[in-house]
PDB file of N, CA, C, O and CB in Angstrom:
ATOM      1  N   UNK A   1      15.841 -21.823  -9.877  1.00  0.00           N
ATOM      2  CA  UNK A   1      15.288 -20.615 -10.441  1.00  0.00           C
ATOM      3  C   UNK A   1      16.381 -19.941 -11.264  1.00  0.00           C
ATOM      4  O   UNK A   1      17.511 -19.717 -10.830  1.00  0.00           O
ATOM      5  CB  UNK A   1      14.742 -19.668  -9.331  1.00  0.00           C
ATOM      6  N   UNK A   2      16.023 -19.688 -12.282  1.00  0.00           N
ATOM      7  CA  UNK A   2      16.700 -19.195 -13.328  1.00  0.00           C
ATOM      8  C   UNK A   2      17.104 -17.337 -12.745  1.00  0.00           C
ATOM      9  O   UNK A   2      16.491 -16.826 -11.807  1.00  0.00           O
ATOM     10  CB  UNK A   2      15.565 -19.443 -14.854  1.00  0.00           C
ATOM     11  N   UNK A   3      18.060 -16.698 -13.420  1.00  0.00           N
ATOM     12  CA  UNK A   3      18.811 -15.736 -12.997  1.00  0.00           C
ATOM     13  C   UNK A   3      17.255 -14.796 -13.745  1.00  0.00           C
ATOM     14  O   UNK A   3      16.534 -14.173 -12.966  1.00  0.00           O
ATOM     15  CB  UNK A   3      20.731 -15.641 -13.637  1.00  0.00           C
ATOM     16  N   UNK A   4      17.062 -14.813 -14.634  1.00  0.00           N
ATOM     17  CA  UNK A   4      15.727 -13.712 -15.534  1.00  0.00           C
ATOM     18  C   UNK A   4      14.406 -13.944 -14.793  1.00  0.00           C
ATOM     19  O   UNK A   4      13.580 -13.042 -14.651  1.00  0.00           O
ATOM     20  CB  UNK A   4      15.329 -14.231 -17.473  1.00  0.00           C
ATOM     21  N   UNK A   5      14.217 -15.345 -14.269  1.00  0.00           N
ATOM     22  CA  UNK A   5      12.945 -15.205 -13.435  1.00  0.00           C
ATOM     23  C   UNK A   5      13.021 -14.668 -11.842  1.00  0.00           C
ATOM     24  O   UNK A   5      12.034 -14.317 -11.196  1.00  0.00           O
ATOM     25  CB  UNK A   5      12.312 -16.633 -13.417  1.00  0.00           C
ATOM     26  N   UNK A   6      14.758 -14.681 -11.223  1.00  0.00           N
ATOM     27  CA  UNK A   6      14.795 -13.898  -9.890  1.00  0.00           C
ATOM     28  C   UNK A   6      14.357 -12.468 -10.117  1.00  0.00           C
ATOM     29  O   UNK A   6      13.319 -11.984  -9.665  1.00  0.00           O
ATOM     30  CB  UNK A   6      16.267 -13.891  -9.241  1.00  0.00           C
ATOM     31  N   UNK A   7      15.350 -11.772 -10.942  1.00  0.00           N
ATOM     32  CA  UNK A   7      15.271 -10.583 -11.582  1.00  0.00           C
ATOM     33  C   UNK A   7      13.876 -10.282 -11.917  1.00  0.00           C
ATOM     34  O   UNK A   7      13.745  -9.093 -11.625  1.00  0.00           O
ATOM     35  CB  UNK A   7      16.100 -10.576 -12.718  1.00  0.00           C
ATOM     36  N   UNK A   8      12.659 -10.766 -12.417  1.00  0.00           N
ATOM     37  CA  UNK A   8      11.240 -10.452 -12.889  1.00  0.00           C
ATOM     38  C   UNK A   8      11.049 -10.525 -11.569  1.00  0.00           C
ATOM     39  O   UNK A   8      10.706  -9.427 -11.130  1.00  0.00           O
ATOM     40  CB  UNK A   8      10.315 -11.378 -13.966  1.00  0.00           C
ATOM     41  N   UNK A   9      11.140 -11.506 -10.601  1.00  0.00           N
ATOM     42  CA  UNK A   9      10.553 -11.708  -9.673  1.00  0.00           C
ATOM     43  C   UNK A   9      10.565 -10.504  -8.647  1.00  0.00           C
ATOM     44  O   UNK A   9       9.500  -9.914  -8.470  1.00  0.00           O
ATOM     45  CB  UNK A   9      10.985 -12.832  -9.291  1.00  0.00           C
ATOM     46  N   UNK A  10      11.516 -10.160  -8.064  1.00  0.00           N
ATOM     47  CA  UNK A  10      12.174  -9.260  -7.554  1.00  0.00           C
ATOM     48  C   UNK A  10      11.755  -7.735  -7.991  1.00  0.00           C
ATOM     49  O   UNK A  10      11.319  -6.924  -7.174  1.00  0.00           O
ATOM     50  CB  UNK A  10      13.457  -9.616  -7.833  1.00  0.00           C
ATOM     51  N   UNK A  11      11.914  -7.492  -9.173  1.00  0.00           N
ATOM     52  CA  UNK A  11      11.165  -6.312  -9.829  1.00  0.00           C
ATOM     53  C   UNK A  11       9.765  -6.276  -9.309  1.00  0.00           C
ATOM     54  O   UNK A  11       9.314  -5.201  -8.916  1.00  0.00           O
ATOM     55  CB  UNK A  11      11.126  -6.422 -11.429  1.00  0.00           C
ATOM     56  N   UNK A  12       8.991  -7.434  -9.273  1.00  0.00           N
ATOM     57  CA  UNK A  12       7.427  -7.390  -9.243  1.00  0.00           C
ATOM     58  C   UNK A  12       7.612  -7.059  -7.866  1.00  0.00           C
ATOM     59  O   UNK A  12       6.893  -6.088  -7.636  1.00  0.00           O
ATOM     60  CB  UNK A  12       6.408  -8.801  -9.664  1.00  0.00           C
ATOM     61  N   UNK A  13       8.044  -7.299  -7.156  1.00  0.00           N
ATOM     62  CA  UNK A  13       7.925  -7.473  -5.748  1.00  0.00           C
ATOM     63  C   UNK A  13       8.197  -6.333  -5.219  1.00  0.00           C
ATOM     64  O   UNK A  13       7.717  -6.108  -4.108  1.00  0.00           O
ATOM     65  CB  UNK A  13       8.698  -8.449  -5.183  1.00  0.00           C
ATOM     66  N   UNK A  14       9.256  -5.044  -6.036  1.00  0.00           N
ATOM     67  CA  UNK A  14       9.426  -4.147  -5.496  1.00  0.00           C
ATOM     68  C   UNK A  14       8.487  -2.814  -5.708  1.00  0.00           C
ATOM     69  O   UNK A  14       8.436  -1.844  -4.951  1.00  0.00           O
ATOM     70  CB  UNK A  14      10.561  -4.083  -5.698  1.00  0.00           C
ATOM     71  N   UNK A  15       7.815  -2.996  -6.828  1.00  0.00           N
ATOM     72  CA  UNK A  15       7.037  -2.329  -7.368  1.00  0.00           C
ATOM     73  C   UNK A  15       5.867  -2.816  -6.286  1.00  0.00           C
ATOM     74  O   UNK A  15       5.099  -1.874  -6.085  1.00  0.00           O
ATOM     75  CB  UNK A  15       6.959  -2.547  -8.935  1.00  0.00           C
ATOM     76  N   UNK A  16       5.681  -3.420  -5.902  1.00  0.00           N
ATOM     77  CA  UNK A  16       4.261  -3.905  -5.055  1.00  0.00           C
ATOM     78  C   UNK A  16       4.248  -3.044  -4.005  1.00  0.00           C
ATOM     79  O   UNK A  16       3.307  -2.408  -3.531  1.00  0.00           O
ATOM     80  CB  UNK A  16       4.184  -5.510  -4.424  1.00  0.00           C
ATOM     81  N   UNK A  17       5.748  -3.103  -3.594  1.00  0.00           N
ATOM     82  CA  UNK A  17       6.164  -2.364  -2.256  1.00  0.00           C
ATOM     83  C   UNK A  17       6.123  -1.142  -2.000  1.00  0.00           C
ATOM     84  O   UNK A  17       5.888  -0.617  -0.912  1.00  0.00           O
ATOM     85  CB  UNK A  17       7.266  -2.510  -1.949  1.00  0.00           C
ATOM     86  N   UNK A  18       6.483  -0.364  -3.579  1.00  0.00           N
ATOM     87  CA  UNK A  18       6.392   0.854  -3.647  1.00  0.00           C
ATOM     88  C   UNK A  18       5.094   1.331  -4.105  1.00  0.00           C
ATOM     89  O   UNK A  18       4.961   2.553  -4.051  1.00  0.00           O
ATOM     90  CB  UNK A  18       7.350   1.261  -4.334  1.00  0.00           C
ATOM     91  N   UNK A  19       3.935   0.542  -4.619  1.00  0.00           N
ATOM     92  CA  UNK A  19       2.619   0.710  -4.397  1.00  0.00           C
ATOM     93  C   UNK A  19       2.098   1.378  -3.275  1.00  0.00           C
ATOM     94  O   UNK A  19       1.563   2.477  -3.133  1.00  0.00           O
ATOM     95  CB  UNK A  19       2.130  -0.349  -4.415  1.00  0.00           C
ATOM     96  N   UNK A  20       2.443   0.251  -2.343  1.00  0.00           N
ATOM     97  CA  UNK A  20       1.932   0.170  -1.132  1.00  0.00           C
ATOM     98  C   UNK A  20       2.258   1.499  -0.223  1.00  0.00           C
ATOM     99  O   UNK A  20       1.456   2.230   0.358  1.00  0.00           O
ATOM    100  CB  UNK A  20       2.446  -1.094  -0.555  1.00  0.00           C
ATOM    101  N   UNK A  21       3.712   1.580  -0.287  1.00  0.00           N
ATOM    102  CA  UNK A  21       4.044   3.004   0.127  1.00  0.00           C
ATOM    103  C   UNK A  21       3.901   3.960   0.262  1.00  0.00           C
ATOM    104  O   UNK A  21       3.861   4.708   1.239  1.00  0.00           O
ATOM    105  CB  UNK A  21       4.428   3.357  -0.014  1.00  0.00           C
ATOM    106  N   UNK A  22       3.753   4.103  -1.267  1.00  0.00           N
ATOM    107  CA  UNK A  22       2.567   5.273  -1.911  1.00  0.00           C
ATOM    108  C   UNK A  22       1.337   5.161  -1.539  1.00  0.00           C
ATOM    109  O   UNK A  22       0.704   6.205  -1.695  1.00  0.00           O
ATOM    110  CB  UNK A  22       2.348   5.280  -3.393  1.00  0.00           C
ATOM    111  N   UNK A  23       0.654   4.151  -1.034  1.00  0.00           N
ATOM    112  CA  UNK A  23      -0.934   4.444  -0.677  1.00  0.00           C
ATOM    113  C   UNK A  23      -1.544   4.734   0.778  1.00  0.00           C
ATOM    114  O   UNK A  23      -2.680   5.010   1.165  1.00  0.00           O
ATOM    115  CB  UNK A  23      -1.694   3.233  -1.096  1.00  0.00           C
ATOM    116  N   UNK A  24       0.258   4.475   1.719  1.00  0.00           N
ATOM    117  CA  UNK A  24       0.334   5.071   2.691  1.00  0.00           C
ATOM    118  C   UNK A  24       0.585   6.477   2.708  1.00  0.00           C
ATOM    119  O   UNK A  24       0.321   7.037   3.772  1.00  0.00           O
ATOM    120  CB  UNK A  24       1.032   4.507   3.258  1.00  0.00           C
ATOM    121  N   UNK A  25       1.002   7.126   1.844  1.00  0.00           N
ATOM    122  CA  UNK A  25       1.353   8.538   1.448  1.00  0.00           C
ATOM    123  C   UNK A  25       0.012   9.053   1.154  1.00  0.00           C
ATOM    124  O   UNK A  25      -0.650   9.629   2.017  1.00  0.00           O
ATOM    125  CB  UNK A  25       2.400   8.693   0.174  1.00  0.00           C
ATOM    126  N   UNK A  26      -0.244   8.934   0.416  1.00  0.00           N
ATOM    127  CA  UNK A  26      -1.416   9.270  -0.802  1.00  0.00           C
ATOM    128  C   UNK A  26      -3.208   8.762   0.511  1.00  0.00           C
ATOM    129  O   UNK A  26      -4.348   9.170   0.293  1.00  0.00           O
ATOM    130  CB  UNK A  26      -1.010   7.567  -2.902  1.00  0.00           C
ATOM    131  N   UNK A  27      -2.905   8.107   1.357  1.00  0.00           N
ATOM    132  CA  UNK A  27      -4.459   8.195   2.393  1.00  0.00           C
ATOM    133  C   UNK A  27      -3.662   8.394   3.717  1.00  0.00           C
ATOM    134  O   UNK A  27      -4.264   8.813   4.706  1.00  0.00           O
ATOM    135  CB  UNK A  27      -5.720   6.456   2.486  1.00  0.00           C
ATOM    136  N   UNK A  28      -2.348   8.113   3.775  1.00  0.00           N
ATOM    137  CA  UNK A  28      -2.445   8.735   5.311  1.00  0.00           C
ATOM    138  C   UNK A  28      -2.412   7.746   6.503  1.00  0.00           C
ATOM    139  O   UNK A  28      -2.422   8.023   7.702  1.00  0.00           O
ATOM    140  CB  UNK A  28      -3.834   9.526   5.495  1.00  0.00           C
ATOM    141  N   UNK A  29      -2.364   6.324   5.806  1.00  0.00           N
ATOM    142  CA  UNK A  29      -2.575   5.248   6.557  1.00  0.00           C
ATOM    143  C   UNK A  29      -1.203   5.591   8.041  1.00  0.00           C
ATOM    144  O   UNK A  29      -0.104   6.134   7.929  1.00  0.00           O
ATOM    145  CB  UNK A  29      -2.356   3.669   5.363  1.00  0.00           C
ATOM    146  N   UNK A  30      -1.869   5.022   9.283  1.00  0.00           N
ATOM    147  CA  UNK A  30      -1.056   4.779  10.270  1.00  0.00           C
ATOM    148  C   UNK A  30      -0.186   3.672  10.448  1.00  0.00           C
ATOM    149  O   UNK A  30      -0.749   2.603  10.684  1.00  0.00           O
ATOM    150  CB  UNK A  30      -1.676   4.824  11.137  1.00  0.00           C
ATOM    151  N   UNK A  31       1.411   3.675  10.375  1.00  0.00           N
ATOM    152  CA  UNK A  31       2.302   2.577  10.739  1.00  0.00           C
ATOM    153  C   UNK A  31       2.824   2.533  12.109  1.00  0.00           C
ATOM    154  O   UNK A  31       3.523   3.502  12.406  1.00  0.00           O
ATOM    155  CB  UNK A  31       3.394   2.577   9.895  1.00  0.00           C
ATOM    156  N   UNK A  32       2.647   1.607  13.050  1.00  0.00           N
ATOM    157  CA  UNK A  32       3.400   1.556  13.859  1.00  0.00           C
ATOM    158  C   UNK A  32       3.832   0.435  14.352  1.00  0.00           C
ATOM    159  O   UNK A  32       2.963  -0.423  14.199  1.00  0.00           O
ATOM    160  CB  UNK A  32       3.080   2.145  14.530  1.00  0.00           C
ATOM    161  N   UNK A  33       4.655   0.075  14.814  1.00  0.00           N
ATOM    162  CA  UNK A  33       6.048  -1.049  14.999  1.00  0.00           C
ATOM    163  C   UNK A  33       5.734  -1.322  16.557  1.00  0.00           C
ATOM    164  O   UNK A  33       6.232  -0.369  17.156  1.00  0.00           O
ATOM    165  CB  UNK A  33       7.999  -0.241  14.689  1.00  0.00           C
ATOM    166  N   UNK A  34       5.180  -2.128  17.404  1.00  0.00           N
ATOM    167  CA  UNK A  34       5.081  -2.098  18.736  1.00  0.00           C
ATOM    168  C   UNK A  34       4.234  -0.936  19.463  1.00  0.00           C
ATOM    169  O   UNK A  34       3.034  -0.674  19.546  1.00  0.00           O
ATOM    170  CB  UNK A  34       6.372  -2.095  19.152  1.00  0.00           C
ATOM    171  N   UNK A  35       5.361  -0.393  19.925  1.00  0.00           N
ATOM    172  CA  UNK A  35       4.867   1.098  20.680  1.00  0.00           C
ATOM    173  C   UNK A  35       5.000   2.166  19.715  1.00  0.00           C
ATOM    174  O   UNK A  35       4.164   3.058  19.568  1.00  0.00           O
ATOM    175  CB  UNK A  35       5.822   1.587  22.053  1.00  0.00           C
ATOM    176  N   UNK A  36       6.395   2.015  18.868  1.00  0.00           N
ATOM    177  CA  UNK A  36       6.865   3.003  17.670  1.00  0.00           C
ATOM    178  C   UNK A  36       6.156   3.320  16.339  1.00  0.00           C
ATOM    179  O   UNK A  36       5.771   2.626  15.399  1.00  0.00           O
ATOM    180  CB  UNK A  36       8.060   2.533  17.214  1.00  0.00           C
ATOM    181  N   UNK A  37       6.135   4.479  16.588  1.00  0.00           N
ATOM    182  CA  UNK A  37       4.831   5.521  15.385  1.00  0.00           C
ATOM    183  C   UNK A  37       5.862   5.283  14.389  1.00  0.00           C
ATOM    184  O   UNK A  37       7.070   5.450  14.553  1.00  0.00           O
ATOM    185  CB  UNK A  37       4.306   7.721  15.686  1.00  0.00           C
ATOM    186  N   UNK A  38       5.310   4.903  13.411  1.00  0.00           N
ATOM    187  CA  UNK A  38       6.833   5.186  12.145  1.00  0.00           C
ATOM    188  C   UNK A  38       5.786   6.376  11.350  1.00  0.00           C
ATOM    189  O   UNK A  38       4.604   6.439  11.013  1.00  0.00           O
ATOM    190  CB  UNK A  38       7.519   3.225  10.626  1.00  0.00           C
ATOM    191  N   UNK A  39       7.129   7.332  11.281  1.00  0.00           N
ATOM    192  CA  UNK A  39       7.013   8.870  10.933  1.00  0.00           C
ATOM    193  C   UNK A  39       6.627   8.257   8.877  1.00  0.00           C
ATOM    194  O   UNK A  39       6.863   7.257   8.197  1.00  0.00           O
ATOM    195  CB  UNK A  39       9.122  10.137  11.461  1.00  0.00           C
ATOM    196  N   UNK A  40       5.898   9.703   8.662  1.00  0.00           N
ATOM    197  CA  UNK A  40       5.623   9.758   6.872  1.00  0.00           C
ATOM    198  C   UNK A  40       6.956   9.876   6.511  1.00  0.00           C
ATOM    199  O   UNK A  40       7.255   8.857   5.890  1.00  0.00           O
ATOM    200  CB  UNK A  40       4.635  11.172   6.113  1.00  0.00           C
ATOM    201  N   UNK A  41       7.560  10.359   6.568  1.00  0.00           N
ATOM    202  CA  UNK A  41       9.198  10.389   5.762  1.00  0.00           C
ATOM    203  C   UNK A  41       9.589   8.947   5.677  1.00  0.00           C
ATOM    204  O   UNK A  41       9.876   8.662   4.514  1.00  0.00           O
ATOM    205  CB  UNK A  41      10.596  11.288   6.732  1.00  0.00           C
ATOM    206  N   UNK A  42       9.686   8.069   6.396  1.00  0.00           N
ATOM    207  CA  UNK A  42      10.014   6.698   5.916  1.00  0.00           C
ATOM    208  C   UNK A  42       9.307   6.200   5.260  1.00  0.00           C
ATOM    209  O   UNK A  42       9.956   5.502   4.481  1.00  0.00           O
ATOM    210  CB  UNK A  42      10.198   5.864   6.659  1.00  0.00           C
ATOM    211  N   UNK A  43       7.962   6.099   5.022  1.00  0.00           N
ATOM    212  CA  UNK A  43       7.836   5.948   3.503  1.00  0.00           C
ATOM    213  C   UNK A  43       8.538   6.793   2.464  1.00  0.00           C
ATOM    214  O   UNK A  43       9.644   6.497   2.011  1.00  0.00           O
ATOM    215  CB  UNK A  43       6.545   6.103   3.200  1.00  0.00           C
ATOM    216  N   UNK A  44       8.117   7.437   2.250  1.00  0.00           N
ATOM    217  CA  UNK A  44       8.949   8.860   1.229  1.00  0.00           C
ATOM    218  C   UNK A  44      10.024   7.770   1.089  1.00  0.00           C
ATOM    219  O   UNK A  44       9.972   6.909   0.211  1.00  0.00           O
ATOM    220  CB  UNK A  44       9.605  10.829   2.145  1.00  0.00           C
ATOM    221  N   UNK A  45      10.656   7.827   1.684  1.00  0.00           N
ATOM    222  CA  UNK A  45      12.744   7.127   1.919  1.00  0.00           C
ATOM    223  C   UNK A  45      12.382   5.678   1.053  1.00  0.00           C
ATOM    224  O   UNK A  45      12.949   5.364   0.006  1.00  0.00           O
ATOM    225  CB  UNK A  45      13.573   6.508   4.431  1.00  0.00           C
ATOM    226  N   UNK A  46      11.231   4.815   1.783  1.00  0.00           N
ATOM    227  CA  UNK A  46      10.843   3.706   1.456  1.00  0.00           C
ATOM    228  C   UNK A  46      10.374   3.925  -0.326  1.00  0.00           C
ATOM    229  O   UNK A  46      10.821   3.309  -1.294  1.00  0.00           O
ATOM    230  CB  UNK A  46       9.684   3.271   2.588  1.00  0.00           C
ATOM    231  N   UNK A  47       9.770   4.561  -0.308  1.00  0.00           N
ATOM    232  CA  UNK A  47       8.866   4.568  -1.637  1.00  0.00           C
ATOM    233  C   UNK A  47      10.539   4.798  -3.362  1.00  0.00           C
ATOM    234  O   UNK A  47      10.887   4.305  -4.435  1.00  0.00           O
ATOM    235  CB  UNK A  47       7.277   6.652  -1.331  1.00  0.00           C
ATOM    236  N   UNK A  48      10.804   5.598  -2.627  1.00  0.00           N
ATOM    237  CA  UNK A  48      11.958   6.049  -3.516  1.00  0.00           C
ATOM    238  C   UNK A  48      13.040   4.930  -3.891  1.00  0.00           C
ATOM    239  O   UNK A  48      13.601   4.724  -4.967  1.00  0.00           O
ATOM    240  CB  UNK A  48      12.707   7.219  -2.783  1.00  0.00           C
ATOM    241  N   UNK A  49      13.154   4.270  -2.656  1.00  0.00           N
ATOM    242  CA  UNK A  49      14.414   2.412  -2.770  1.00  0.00           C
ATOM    243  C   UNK A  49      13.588   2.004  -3.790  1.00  0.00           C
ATOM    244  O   UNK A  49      13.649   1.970  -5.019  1.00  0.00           O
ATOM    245  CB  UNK A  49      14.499   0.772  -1.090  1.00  0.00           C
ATOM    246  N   UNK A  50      12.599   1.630  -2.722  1.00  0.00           N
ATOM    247  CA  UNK A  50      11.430   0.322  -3.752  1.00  0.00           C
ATOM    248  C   UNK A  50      11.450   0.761  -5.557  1.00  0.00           C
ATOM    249  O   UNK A  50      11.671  -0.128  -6.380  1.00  0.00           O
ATOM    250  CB  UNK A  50       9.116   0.585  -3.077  1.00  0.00           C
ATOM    251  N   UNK A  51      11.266   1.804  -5.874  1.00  0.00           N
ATOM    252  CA  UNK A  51      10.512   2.427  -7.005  1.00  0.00           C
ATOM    253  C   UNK A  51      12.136   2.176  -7.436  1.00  0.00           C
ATOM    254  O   UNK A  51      12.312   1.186  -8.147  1.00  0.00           O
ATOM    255  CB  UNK A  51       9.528   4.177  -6.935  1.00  0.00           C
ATOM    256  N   UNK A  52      12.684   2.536  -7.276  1.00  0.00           N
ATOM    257  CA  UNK A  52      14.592   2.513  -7.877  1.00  0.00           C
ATOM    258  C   UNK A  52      14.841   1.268  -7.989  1.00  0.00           C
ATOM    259  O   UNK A  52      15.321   1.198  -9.120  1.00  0.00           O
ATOM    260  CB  UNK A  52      15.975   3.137  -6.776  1.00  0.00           C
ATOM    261  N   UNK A  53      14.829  -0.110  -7.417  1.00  0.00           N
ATOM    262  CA  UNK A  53      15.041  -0.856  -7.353  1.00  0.00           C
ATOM    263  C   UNK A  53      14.251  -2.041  -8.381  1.00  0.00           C
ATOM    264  O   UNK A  53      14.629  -3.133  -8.804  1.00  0.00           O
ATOM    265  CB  UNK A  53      15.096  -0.737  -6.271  1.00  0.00           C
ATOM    266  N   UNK A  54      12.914  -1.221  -8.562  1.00  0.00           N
ATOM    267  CA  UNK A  54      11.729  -2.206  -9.476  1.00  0.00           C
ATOM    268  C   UNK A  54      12.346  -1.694 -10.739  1.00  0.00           C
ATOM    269  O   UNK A  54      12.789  -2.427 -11.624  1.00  0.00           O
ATOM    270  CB  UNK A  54       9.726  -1.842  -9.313  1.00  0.00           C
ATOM    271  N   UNK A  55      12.344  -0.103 -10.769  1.00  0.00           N
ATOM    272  CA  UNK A  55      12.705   0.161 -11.943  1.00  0.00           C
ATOM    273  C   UNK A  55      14.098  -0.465 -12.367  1.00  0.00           C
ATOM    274  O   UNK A  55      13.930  -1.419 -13.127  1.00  0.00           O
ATOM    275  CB  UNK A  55      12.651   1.514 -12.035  1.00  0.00           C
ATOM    276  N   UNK A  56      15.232  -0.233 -12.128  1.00  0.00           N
ATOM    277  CA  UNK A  56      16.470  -0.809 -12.081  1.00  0.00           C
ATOM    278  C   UNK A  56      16.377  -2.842 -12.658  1.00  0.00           C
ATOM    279  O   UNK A  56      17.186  -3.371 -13.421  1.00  0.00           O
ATOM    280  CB  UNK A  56      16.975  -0.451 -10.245  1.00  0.00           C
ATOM    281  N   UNK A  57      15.415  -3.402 -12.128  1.00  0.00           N
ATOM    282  CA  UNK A  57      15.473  -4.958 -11.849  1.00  0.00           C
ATOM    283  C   UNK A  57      14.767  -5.158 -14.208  1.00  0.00           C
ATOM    284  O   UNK A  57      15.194  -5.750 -15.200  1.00  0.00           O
ATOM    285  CB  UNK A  57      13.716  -5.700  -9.769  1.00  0.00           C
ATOM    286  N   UNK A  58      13.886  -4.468 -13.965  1.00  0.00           N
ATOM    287  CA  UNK A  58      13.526  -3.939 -14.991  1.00  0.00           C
ATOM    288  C   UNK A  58      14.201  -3.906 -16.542  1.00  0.00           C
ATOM    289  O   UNK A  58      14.182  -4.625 -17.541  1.00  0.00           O
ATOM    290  CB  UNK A  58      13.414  -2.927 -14.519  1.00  0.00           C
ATOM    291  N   UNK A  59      14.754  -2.744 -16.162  1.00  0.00           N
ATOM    292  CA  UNK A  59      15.449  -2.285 -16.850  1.00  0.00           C
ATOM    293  C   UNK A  59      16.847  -3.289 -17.220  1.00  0.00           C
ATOM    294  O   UNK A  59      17.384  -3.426 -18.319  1.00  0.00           O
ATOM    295  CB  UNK A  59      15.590  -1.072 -16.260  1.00  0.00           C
ATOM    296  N   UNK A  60      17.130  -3.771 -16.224  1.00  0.00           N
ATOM    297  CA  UNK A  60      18.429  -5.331 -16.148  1.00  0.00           C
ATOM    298  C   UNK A  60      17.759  -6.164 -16.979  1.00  0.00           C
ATOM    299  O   UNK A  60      18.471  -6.792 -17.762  1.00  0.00           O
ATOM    300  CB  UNK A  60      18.738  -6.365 -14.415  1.00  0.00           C
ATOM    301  N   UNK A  61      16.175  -6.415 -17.048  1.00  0.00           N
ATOM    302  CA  UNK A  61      15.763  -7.982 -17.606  1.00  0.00           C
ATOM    303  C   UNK A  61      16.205  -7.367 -18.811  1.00  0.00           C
ATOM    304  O   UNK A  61      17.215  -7.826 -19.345  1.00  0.00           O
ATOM    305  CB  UNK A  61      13.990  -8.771 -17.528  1.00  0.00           C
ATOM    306  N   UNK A  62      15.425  -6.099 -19.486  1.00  0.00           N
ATOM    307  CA  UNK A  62      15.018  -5.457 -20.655  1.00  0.00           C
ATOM    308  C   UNK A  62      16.639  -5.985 -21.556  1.00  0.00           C
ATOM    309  O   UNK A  62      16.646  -6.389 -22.719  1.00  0.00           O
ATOM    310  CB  UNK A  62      14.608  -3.490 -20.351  1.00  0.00           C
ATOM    311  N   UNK A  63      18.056  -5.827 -20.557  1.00  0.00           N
ATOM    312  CA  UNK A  63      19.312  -5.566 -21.645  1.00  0.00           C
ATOM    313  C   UNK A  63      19.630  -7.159 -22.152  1.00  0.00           C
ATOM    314  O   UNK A  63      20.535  -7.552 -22.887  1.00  0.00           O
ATOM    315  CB  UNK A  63      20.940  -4.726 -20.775  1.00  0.00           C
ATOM    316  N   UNK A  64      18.843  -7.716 -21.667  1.00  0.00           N
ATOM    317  CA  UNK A  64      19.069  -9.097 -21.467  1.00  0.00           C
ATOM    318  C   UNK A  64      18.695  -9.598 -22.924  1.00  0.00           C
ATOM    319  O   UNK A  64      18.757 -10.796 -23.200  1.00  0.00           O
ATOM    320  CB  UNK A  64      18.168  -9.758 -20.199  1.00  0.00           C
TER     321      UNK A  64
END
């Protein structure tokens, strides 16, 4: 795998993530890990990496 198709790849993937994040935000969906409630702020935390990271992967192919 070529270094521009990790980078696309990776971008797509983070943006998916931060979709998803957001649609736990945005309806309210319930996460929990075993017994463990995972609190709305970890998305928030989550949504903000993901979204930085798609954008960022992005923005790397673009200078290319």
């Amino acid at each position: 795998m070529s270094q521009n198709t990790f980078i696309v790849v990776s971008g797509i993937l983070f943006g998916i993530i931060a979709i998803l994040h957001l649609a736990r935000v945005i309806y309210g969906w319930p996460a929990q890990i075993g017994t463990f409630v995972v609190p709305m702020w970890v998305s928030w935390v989550s949504l903000l990496v993901a979204a930085y990271l798609a954008v960022s992967a992005f923005i790397l192919i673009r200078r290319k």
